[in-house]
N, CA and C atoms as a LAMMPS dump frame, in Angstrom:
ITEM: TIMESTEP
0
ITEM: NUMBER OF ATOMS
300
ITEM: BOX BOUNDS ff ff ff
-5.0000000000000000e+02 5.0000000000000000e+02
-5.0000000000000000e+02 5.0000000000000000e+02
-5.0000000000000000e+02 5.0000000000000000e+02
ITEM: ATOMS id mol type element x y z
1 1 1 N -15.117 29.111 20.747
2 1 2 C -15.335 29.645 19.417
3 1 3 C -15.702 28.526 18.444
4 2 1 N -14.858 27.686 18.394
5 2 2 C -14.769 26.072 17.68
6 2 3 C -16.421 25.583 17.824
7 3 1 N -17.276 25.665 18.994
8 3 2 C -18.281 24.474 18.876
9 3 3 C -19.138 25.662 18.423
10 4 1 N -19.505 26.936 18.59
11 4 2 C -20.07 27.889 18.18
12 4 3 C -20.212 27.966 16.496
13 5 1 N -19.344 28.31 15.848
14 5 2 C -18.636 28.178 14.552
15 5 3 C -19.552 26.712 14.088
16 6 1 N -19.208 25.44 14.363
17 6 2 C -19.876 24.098 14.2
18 6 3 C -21.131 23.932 14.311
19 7 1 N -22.043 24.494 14.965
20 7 2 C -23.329 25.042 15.183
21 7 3 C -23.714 25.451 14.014
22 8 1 N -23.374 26.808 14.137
23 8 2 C -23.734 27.941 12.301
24 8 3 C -23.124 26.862 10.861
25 9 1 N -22.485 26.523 11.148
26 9 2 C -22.346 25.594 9.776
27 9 3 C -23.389 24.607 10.05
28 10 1 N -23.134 23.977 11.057
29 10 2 C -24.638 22.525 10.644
30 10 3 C -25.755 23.232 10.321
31 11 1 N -25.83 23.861 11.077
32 11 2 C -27.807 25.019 10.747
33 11 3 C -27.503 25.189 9.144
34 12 1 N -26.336 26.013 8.525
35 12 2 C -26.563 26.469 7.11
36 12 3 C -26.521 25.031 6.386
37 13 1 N -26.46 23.859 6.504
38 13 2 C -26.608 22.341 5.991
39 13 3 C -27.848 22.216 6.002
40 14 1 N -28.82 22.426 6.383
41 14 2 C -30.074 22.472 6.277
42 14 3 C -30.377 21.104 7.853
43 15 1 N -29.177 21.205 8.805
44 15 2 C -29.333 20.243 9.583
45 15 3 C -30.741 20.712 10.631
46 16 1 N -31.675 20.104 11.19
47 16 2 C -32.263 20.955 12.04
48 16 3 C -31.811 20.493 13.899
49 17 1 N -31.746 19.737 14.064
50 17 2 C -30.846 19.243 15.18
51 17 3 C -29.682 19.725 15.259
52 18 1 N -29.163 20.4 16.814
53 18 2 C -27.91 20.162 17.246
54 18 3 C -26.957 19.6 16.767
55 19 1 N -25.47 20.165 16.202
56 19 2 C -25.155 19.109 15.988
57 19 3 C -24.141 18.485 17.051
58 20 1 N -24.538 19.458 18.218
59 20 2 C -23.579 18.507 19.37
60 20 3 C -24.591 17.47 20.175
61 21 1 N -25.912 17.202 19.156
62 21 2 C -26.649 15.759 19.752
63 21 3 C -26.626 14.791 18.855
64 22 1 N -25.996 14.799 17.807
65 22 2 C -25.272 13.546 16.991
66 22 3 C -24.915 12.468 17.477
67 23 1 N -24.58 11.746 16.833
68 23 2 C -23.901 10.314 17.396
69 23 3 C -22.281 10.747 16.878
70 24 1 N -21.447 9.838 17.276
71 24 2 C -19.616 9.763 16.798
72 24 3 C -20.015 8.876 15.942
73 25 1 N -19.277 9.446 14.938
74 25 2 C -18.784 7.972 13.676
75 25 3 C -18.874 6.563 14.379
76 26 1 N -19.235 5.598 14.008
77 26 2 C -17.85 4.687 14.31
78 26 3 C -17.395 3.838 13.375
79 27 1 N -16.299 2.966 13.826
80 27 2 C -15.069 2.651 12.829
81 27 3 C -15.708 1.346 12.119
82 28 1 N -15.212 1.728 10.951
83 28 2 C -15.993 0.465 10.289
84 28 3 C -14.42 -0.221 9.187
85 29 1 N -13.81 -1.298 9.539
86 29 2 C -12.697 -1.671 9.125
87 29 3 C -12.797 -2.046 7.684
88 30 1 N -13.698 -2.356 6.901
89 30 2 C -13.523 -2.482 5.561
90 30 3 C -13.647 -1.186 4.781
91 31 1 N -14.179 0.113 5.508
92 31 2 C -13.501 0.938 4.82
93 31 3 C -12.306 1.997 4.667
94 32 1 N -11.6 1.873 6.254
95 32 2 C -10.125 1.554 6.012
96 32 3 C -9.276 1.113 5.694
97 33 1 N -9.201 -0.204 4.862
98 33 2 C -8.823 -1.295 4.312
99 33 3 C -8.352 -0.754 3.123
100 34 1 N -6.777 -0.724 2.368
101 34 2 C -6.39 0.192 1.385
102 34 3 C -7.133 -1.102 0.394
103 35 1 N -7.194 -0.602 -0.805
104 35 2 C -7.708 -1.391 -1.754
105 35 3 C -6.876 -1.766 -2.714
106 36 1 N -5.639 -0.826 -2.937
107 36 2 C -4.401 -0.818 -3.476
108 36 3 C -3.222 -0.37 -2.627
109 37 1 N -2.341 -1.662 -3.131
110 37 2 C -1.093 -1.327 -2.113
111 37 3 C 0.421 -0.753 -2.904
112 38 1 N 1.197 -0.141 -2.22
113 38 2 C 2.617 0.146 -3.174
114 38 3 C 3.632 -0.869 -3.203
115 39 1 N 4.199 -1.629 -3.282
116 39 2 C 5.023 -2.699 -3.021
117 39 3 C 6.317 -2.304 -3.637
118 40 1 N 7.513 -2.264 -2.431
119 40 2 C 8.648 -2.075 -2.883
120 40 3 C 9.47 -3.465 -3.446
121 41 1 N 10.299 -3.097 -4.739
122 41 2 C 11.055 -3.939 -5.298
123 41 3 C 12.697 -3.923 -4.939
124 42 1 N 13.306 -4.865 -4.501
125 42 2 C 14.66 -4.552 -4.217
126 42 3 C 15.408 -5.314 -4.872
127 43 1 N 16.378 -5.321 -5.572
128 43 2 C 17.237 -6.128 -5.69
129 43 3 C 18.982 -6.432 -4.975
130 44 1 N 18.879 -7.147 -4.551
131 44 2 C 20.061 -7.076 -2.881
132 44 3 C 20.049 -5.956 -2.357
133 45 1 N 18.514 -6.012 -1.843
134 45 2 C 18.516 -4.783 -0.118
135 45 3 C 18.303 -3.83 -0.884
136 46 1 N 18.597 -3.444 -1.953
137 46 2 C 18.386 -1.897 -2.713
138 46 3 C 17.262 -1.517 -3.135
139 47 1 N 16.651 -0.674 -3.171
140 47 2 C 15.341 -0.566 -3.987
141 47 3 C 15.435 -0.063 -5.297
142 48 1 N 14.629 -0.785 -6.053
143 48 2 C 14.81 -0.036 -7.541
144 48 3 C 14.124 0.01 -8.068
145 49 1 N 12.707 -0.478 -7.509
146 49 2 C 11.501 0.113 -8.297
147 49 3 C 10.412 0.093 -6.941
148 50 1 N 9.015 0.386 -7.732
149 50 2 C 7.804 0.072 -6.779
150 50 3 C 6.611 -0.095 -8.328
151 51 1 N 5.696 -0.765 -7.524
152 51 2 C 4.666 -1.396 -8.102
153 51 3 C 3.383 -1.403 -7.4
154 52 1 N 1.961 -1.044 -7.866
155 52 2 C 0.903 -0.917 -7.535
156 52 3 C -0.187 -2.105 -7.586
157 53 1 N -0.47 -2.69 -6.659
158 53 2 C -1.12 -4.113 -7.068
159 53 3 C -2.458 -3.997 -5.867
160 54 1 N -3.228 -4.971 -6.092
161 54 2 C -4.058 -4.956 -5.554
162 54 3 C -3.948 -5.352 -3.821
163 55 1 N -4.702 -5.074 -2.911
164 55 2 C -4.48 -5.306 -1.445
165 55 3 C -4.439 -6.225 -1.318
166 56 1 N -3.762 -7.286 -0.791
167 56 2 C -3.942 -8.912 -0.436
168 56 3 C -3.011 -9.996 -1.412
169 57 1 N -2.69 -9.18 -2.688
170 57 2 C -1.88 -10.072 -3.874
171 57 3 C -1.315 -11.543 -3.29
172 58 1 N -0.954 -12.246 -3.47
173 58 2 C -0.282 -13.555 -3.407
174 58 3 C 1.138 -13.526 -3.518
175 59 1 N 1.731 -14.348 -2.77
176 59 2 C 3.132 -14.401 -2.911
177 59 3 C 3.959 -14.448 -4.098
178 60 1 N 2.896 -15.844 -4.767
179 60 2 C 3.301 -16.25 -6.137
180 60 3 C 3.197 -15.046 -6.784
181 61 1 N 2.12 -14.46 -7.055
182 61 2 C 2.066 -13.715 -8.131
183 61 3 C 3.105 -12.111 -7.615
184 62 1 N 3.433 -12.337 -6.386
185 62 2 C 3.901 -11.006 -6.343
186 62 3 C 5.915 -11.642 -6.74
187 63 1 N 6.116 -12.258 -6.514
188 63 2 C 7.355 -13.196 -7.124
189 63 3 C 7.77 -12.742 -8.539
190 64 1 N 6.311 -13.656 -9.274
191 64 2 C 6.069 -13.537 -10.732
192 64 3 C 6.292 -11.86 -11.128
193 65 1 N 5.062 -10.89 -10.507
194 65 2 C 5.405 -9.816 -11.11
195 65 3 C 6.77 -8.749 -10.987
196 66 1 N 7.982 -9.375 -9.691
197 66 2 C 8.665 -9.212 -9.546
198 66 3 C 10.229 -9.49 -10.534
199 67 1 N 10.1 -10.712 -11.005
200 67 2 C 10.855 -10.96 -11.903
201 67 3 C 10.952 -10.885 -13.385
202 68 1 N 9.488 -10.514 -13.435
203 68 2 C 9.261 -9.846 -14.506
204 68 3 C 9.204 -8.154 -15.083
205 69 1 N 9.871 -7.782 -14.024
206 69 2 C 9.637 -6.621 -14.098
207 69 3 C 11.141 -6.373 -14.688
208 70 1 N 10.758 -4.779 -15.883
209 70 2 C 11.802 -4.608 -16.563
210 70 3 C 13.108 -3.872 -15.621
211 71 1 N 13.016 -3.202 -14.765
212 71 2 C 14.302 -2.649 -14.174
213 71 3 C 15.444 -4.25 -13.43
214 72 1 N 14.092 -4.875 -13.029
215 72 2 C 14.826 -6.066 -11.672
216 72 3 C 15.258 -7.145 -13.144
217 73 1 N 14.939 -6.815 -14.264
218 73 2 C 15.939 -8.443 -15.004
219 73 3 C 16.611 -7.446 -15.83
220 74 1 N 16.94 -6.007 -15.778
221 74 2 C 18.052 -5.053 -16.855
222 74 3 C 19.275 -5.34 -15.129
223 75 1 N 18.611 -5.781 -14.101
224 75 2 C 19.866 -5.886 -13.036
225 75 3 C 20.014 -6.775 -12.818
226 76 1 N 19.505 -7.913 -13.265
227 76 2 C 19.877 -9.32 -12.801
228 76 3 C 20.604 -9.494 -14.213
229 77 1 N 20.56 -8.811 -15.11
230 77 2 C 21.522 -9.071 -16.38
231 77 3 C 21.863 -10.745 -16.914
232 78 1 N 20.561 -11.254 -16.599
233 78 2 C 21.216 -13.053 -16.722
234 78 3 C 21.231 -13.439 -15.789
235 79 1 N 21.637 -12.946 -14.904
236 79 2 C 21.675 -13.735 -13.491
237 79 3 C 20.473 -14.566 -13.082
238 80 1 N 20.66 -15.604 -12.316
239 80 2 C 19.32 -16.373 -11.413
240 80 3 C 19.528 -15.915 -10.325
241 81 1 N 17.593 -15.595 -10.06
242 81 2 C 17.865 -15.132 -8.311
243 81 3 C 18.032 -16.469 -7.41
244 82 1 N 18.97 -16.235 -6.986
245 82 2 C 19.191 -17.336 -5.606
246 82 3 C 18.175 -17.046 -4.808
247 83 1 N 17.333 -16.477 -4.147
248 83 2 C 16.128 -16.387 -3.323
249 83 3 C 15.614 -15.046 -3.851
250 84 1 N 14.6 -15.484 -3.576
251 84 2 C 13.401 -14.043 -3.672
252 84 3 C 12.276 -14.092 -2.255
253 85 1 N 12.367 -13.37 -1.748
254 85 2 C 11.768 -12.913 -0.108
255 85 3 C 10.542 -11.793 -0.468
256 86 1 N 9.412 -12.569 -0.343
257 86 2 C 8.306 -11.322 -0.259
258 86 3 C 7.656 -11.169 1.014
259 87 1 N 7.299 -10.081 1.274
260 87 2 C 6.51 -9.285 2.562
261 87 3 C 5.62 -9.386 1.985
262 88 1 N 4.109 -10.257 2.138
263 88 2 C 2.812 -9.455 1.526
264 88 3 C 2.483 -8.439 1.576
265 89 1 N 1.979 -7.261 0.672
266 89 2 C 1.891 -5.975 0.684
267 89 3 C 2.751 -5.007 0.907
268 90 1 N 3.737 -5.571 1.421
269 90 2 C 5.291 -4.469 1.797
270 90 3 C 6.219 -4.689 0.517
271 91 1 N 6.854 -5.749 0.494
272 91 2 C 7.821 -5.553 -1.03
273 91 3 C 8.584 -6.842 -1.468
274 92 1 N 9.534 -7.112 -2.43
275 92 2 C 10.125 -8.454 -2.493
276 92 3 C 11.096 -8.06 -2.757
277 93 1 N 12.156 -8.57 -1.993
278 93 2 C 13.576 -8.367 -2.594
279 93 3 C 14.292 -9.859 -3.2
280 94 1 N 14.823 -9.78 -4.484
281 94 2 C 15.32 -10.862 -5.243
282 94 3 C 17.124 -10.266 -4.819
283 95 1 N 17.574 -11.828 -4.024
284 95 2 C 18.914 -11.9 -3.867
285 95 3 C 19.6 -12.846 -4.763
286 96 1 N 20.767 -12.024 -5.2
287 96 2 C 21.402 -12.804 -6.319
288 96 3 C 22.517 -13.754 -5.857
289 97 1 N 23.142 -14.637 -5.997
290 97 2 C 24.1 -15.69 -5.744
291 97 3 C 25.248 -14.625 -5.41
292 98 1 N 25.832 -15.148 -4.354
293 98 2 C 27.149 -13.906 -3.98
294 98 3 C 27.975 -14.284 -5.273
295 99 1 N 28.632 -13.308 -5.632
296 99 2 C 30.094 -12.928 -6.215
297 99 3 C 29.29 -13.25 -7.852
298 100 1 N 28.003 -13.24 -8.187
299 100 2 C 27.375 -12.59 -9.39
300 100 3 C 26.921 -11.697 -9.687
């Protein structure tokens, strides 16, 4: 029924060829390539925000936009992060000094 059906639609496209004598797609990796990524924010293991940045961002700058962000310094309340751990494109979690 399926390739029948696929037939009558290509014909009403104004296709004049078959369209089971086509070629297959093929894969072309830059336009699977997200162009924007979601990046999770954690602060000790938790998540508490996310952020939209471009595909590929930098460590630094994903750091930077991390500690600048208003939820992650209303929870660091003053605190210094003792480390900050980024995943490129996955997320950064800022760990705070134990027993602060």
């Amino acid at each position: 029924f399926a390739p029948h059906l696929a037939e009558e639609l290509w014909e009403q496209m104004g296709r004049t060829e078959s369209v089971h004598l086509q070629l297959w797609p093929s894969y072309d990796p830059e336009i699977a390539r997200d162009e924007v990524v979601t990046v999770v924010l954690q602060v000790n293991g938790k998540v508490r925000d996310r952020i939209t940045v471009p595909a590929g961002t930098g460590e630094e700058e994903l750091r930077r936009l991390a500690l600048e962000n208003e939820r992650v310094r209303a929870l660091l309340d003053g605190r210094q992060a003792a480390r900050v751990v980024v995943i490129p494109d996955r997320l950064v979690n800022v760990v705070t000094a134990a027993g602060s």
